[in-house]
C-alpha positions in Angstrom: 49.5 117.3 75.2 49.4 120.3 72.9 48.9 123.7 73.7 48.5 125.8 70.1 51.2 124.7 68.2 53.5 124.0 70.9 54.0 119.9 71.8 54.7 119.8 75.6 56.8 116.5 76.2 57.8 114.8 79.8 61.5 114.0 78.9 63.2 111.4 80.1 65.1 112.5 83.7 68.3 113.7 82.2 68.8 115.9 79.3 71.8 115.5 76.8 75.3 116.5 77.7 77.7 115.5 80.3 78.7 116.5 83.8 78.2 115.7 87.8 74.7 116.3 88.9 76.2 116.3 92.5 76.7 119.4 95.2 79.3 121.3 93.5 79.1 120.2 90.4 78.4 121.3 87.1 76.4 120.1 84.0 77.5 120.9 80.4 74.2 120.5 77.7 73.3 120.1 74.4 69.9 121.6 72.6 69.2 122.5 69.1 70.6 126.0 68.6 68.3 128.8 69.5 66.4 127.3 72.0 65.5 128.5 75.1 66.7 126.8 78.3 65.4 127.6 81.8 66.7 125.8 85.1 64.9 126.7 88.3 63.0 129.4 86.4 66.5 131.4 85.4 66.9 131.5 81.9 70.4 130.4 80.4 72.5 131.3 77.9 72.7 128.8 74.9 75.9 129.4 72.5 75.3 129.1 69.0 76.2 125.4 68.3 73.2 124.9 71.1 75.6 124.1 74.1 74.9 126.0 77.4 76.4 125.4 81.1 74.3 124.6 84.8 76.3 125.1 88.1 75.4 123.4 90.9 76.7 125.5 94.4 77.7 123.9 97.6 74.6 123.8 99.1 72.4 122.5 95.8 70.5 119.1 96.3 67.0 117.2 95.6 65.2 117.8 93.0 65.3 120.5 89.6 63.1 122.5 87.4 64.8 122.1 83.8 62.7 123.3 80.9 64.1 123.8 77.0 62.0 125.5 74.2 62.8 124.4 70.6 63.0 126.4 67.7 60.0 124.8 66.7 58.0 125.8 69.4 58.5 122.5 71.5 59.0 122.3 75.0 60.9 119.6 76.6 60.5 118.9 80.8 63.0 117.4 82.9 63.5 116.9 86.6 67.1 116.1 87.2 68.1 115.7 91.2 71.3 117.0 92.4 73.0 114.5 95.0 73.9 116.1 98.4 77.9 115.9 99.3 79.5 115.5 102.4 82.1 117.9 102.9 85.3 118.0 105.3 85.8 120.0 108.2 89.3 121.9 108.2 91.2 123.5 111.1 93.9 125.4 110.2 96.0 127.4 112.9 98.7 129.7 112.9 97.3 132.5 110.6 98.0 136.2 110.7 95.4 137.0 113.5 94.6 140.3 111.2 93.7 137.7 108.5 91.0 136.2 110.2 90.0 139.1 112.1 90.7 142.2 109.6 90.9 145.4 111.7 89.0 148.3 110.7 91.5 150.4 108.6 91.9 147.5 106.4 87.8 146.9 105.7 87.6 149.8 102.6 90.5 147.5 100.7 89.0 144.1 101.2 85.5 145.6 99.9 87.7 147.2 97.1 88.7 143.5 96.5 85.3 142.1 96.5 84.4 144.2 94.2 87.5 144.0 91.6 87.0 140.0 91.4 83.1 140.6 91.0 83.5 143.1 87.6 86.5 140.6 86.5 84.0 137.7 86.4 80.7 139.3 84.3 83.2 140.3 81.8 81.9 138.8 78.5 84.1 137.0 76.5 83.3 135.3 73.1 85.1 131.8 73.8 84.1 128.1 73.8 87.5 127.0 75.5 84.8 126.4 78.5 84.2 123.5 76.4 87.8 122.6 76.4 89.3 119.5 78.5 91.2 121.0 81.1 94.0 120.3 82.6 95.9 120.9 85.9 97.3 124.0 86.8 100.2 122.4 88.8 100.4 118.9 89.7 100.9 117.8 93.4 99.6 116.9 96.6 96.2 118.0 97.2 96.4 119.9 100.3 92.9 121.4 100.7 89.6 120.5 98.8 86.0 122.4 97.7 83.5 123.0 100.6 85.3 122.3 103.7 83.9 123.8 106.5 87.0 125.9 107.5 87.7 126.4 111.1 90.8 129.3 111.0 92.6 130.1 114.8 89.8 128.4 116.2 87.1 130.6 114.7 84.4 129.2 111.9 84.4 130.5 108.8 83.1 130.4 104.9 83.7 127.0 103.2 87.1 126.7 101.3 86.1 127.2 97.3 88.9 125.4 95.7 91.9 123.0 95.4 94.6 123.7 97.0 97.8 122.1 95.8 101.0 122.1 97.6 103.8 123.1 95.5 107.2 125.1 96.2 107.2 129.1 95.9 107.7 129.8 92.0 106.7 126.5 90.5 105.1 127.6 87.2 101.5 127.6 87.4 99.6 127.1 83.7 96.5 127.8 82.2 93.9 124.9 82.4 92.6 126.2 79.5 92.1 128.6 76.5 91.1 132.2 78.0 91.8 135.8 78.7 93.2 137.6 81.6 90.2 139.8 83.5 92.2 139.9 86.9 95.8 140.3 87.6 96.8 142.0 91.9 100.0 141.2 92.6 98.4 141.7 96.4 94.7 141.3 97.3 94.3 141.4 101.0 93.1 137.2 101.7 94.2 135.9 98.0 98.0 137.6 97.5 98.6 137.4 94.0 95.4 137.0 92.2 94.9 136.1 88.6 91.3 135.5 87.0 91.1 133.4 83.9 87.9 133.9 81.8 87.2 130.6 80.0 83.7 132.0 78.2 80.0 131.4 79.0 80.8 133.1 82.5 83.3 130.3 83.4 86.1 131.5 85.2 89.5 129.8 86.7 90.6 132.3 89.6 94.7 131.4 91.1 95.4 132.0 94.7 98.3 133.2 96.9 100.7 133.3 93.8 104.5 134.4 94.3 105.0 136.0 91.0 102.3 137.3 88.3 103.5 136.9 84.0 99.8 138.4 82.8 98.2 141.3 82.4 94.6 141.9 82.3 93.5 141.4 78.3 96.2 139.1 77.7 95.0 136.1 75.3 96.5 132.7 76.8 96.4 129.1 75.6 95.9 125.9 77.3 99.6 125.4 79.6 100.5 128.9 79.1 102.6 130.2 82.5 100.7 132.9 84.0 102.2 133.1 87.1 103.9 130.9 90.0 103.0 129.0 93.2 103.4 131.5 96.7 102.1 132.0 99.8 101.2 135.3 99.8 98.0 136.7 101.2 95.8 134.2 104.1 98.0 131.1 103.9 100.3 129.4 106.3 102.8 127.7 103.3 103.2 127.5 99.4 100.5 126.3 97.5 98.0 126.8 94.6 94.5 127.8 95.9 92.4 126.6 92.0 89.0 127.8 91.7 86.3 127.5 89.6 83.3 130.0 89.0 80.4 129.9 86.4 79.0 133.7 87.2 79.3 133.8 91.2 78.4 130.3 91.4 81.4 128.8 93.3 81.4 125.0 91.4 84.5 122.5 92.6 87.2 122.4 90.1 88.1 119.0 90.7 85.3 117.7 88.7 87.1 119.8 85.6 90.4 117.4 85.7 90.9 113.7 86.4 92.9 112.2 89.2 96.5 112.7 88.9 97.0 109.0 90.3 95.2 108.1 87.2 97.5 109.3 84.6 100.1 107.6 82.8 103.9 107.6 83.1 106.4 107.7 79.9 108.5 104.4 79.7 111.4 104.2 77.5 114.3 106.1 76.6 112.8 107.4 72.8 113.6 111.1 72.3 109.8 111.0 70.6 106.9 109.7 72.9 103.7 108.0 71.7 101.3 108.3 74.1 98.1 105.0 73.5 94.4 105.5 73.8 92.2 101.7 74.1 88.7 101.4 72.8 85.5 101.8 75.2 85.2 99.0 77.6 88.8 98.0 77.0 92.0 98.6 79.6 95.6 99.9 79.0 96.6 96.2 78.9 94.7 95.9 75.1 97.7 98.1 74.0 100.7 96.9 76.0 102.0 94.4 72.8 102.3 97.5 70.5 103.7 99.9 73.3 106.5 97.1 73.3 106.7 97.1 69.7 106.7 100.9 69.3 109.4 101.2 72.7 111.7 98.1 70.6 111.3 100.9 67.2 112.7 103.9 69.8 109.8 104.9 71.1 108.7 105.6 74.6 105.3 105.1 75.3 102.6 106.3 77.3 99.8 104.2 77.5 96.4 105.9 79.2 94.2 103.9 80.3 90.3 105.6 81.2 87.3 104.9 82.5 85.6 104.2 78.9 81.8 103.0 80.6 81.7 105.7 83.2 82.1 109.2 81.5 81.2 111.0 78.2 83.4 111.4 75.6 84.7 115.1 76.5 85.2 114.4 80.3 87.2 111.2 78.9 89.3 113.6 76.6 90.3 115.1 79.5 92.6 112.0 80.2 94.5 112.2 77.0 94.6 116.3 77.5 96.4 115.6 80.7 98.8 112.3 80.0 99.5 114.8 76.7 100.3 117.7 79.3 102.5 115.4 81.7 104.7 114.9 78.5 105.5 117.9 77.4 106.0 118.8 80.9 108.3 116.1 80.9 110.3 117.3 78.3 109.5 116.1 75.5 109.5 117.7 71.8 107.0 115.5 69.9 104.2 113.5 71.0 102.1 111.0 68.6 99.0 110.1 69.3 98.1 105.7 68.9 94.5 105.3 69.5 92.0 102.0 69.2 88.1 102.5 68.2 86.6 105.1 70.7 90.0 106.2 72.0 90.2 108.0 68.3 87.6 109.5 68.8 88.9 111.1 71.8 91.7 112.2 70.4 89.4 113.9 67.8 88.1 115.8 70.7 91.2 116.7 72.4 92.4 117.8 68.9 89.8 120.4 68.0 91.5 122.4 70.8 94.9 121.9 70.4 98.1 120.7 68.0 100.6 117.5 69.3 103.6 118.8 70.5 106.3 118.9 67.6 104.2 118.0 64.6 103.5 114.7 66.1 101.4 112.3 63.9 98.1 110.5 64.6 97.4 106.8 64.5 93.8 105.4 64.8 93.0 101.8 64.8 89.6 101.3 63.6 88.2 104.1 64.8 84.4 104.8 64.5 84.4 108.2 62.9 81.3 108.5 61.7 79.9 106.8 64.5 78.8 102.3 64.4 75.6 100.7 63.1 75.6 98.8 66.9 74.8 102.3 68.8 71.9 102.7 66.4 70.2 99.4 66.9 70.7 99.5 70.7 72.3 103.0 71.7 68.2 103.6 73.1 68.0 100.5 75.3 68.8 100.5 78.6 70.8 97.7 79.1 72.8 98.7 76.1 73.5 102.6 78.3 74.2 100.4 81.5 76.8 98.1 79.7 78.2 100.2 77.7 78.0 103.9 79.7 77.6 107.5 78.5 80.0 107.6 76.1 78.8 105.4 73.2 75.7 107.5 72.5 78.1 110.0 71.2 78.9 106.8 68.2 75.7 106.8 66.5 75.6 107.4 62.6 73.1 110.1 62.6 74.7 113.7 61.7 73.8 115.3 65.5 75.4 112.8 67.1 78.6 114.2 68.5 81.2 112.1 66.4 80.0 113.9 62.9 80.1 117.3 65.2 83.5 117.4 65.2 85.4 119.5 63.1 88.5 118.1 60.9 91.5 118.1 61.9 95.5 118.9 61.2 97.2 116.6 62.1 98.8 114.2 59.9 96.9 111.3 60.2 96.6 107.6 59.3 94.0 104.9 60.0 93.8 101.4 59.4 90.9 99.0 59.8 89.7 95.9 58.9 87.6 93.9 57.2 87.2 90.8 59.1 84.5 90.3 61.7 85.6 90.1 65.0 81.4 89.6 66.1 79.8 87.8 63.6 76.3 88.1 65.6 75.9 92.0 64.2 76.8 91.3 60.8 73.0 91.6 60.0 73.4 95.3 60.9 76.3 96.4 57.9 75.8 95.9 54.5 79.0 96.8 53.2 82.5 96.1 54.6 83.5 95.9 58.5 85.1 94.6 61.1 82.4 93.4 63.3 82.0 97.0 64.6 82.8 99.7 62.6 82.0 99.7 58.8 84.9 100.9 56.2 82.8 103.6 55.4 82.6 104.8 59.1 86.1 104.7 59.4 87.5 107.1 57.1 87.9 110.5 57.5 88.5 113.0 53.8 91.3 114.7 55.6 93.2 111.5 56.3 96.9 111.0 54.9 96.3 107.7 54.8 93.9 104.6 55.3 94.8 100.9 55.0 92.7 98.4 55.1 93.9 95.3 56.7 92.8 91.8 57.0 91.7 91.9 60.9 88.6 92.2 62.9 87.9 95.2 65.4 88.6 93.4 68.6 92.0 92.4 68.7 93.2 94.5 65.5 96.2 96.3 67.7 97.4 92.9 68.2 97.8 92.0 64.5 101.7 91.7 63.2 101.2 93.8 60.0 98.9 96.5 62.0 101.7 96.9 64.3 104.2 97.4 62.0 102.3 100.0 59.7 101.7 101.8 62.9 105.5 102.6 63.4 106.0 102.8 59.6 103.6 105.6 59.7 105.3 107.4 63.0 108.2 107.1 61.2 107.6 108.4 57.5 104.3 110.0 57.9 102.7 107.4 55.2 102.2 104.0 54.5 104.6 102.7 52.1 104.4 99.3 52.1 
């Protein structure tokens, strides 16, 4: 209906962007820039390339009010619901008894606390690394997860707000992301060492219980910076990282920011120089394996990532190759390439806008859709097409607001190959120049490429091809395509 010059339109349930519409969780979504967003009837802050950030607190479920004014006067309505979680019950015994009971004298410094941490997160700070795929702090065994009901000496208390990760006093705890430094006590009364990591848009990563602080407050750190080292200082009964996560004073689970650990991959080979492999969406680790040998028999070693292509969007994916890419620097090595297959380039894309490869290291991508595929725009509206296919692919359209012609160029050196054989003859009636059954030439290329080959292969099964695999490693190598 129409109200003066304002249309009024039902939306569909969910808005665009990505996230977990879950207890705890967190949505990340995209408007046209300078609208106006309301959620529950709190307006929200929308950053200048339209993205703006929901929380969802332990206790959020059912049903939401979600509103978004246009610049052009439209108003879009949505009513997302928020699934209710479970959560754990913890007993943890053997505390400090002045811990879990402070006595009086000590009341005036923990409200002194309180209030520290509070100032530290309304700082505003003019960043989009909340955008960022993070990464883990430390890796290890999860010792302690969001919202379980703590029982401490026998006595209930709040719910537990992060991840705890066991780890030995003065491992080297890293920055998950981007930020700057709003809290750094070397001894807060329940926390011990206490560091605060402003990511922008009010998101915050706060460190627990930490043995040693390397920050200051104001200090400007990057993604796997050390800030600071695991302890067990403050309420705690061993070593270990206590990770939270905070978007204002909304306490959100910070597991939801990182994948599984058990998910990411492990080098093989002895190379000195590591290429770590991205597949295509709706393809497995396996699509790659005959070039990871090929590239491991040149003196390689390989990582090779697989992902859950059909059940994320394309940032949360990213945060796969920003962690496999973490594990191997941490691991030692000096120079990481990047090898990717159709959507996995576009990942790397991503992961790219936000950080360099390790030692220079060059980029690969094997028909990659770059400017998005003719498929998604005959089918990327139909629901069986979204249920096949998953989140992700709407991000591959052609049209310039879709989020593959979003993305910013990029440094690295980079080559791309694609064919122009067609690997799905049944969409040929959807390119009219060259393709490869599901990318066209056109959408392939990228103006800040160092070089593009064209190849007589179709989309599927290009990685396989003889001569794609051996201009891959020619380009690791040399940096062009010679031959």
């Amino acid at each position: 209906m129409i109200w003066g010059c304002s249309l009024v339109v039902s939306a569909a349930q969910w808005p665009s962007g990505y996230g977990q519409w879950v207890s705890g969780g967190y949505f990340i979504g995209h408007t046209e820039p300078f609208s106006r967003v309301v959620f529950n009837g709190v307006e929200i802050d929308v950053d200048g390339d339209g993205y703006y950030l929901l929380p969802f607190e332990r206790d959020s479920e059912g049903p939401q009010q979600l509103s978004i004014t246009l610049a052009s006067g439209d108003i879009q309505h949505f009513e997302p619901e928020i699934d209710r979680r479970d959560f754990n019950v913890q007993r943890i015994d053997g505390l400090d008894p002045n811990r879990v009971e402070p006595p009086p004298e000590v009341i005036d410094r923990i409200l002194a606390d309180a209030e520290r941490a509070a100032l530290a997160r309304q700082q505003y700070i003019d960043s989009n690394a909340w955008r960022q795929p993070f990464i883990w702090p430390v890796r290890g065994r999860i010792s302690g997860v969001y919202g379980s009901q703590r029982i401490l000496n026998g006595e209930p208390r709040q719910p537990h707000w992060g991840v705890d990760l066991a780890r030995p006093t003065g491992t080297p705890v890293r920055a998950p992301a981007d930020g700057v430094i709003t809290l750094a006590e070397p001894d807060m009364y329940f926390s011990g060492g206490t560091i605060m990591l402003n990511h922008g848009a009010g998101l915050s990563s706060t460190f627990l219980h930490l043995s040693r602080l390397d920050v200051s407050v104001g200090t400007q750190v990057v993604q796997g910076d050390v800030i600071g080292a695991v302890g067990s200082t403050g309420r705690s009964t061993g070593p270990h990282l206590d990770w939270r996560i905070n978007a204002g004073e909304a306490r959100i689970d910070a597991a939801y920011w990182v994948p599984p650990q058990d998910e990411l991959c492990e080098p093989e080979g002895e190379g000195e120089e590591v290429v770590l492999l991205l597949h295509g969406l709706g393809r497995g680790e396996g699509s790659m394996n005959a070039l990871a040998g090929d590239l491991r028999d040149a003196g390689f070693a390989t990582c090779n990532q697989a992902y859950p292509s059909r059940q994320q969007s394309l940032p949360q994916l990213s945060g796969y190759a920003a962690n496999a890419l973490d594990g191997l620097e941490q691991a030692g090595y000096q120079r990481v390439h990047l090898v990717t297959h159709s959507m996995g380039g576009i990942l790397a894309r991503y992961l790219l806008q936000y950080r360099a490869l390790p030692g220079d290291g060059r980029l690969v991508m094997l028909s990659p859709p770059n400017h998005g595929s003719e498929i998604v725009d005959a089918f990327g509206d139909q629901r069986w097409f979204q249920w096949l296919m998953g989140p992700a692919a709407g991000a591959l359209a052609t049209d310039k607001t879709a989020l593959v012609n979003r993305l910013a160029p990029i440094e690295t050196r980079t080559g791309i190959i694609t064919g122009t054989r067609s690997s799905d003859p049944w969409f040929n009636f959807l390119f009219d120049g060259e393709h490869d059954g599901k990318v066209s030439v056109d959408s392939a290329r990228l103006n800040e490429a160092d070089g593009f080959r064209l190849v007589d292969a179709g989309h599927t099964f290009i990685m396989r091809d003889r001569e794609v695999r051996a201009l891959v490693i020619e380009f690791l190598q040399q940096g062009v395509f010679v031959h």
